[in-house]
N, C-alpha and C positions, 0 to 999 in steps of 0.2 A: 618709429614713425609717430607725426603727431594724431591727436585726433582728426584736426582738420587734414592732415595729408591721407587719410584714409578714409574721409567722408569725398576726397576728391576720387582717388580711385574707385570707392563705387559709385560713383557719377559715372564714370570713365567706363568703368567695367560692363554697369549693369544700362546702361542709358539711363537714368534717375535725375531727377531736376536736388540738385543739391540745397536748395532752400527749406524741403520736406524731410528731409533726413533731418538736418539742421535743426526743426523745427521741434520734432519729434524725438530727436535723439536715438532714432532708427526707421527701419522701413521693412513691408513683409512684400517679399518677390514670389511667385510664384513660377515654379520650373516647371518645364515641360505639361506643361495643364495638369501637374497630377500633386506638386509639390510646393507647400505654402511654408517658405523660409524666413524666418524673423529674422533680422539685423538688430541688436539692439548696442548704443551703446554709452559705455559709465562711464563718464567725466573724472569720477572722482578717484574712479580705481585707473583710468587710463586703460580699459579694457573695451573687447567689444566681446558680443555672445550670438553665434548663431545657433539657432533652436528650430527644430520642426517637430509637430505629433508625428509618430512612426503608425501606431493603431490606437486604437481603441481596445485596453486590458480587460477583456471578459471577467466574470464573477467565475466561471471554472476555469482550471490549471492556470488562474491567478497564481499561485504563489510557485510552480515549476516554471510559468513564463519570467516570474520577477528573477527566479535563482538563476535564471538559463542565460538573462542579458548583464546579470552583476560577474558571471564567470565572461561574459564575450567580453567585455569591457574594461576586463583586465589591465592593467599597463595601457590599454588603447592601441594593444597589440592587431586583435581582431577588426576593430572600430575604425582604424585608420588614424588614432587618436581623437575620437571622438568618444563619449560617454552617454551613456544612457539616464536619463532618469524618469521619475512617475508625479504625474501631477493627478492626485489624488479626489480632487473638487469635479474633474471633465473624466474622470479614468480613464486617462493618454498617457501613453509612453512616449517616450518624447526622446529625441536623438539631440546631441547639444554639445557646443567647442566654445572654450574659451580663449581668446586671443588676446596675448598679452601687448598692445600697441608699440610700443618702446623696443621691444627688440622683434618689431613684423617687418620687413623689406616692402614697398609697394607692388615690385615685380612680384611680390610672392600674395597679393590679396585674392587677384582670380583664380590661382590655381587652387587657395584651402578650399575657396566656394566650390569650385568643381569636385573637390574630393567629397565636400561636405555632403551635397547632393548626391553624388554617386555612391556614398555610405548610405545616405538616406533612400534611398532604392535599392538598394540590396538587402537592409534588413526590413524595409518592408514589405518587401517580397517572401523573403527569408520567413519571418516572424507571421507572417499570415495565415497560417497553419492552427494558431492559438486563437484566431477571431472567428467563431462559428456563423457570423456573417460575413467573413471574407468571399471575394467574386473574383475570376480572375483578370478585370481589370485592375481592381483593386480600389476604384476609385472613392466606394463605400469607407474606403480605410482611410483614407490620405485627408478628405475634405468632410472634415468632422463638423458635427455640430455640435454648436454651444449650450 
């Protein structure tokens, strides 16, 4: 698929004015009031990247939680094909898929999103055990500050 035929489908999918995607070269959706998903996408590589913070990585069993998401993230077995990685500057772990455009189906755009999110709530549901401020809405987790 092209770029554009996948900036149509998330019009399509997400109801999104395709002139801001356009614009921006992605867009951040928010699911279910708990989950703020980035869309980004590369022109150049012919990809797209969705990305969301999972938690916020504590200063203790920092490095058991980092060892615990590099074994789940395996092959992208456990992940659903998604990976994990750590942005170091905000200390959020961050849940992330890369889509390679060129060999994506349109039919197949909303079902990765749905997986991507439903990944995205299980490990942070999952992984909330590592946040000593985790609450069991969770919400303290999902809508981080800057």
């Amino acid at each position: 698929m092209t770029i554009e035929e996948f900036i149509e489908a998330l019009t399509k999918i997400l109801n999104l004015d395709a002139g801001v995607i356009e614009e921006q070269f992605g867009v951040t959706v928010e699911f279910d009031r708990r989950f703020d998903v980035t869309i980004e996408i590369a022109k150049s590589t012919h990809q797209a990247y969705l990305h969301a913070p999972v938690l916020i990585v504590p200063t203790e069993n920092r490095d058991g939680l980092l060892a615990l998401v590099l074994q789940l993230h395996m092959f992208g077995l456990a992940t659903g094909g998604n990976t994990f990685g750590y942005d170091p500057q905000r200390s959020r772990l961050l849940l992330f898929r890369v889509l390679d455009l060129p060999n994506l189906a349109a039919a197949s755009v909303g079902d990765l999103i749905e997986s991507f999110v439903n990944q995205l709530e299980r490990w942070a549901q999952h992984l909330s055990q590592f946040n000593p401020n985790a609450t069991s809405d969770m919400k303290p987790l999902l809508h981080l500050q800057a």
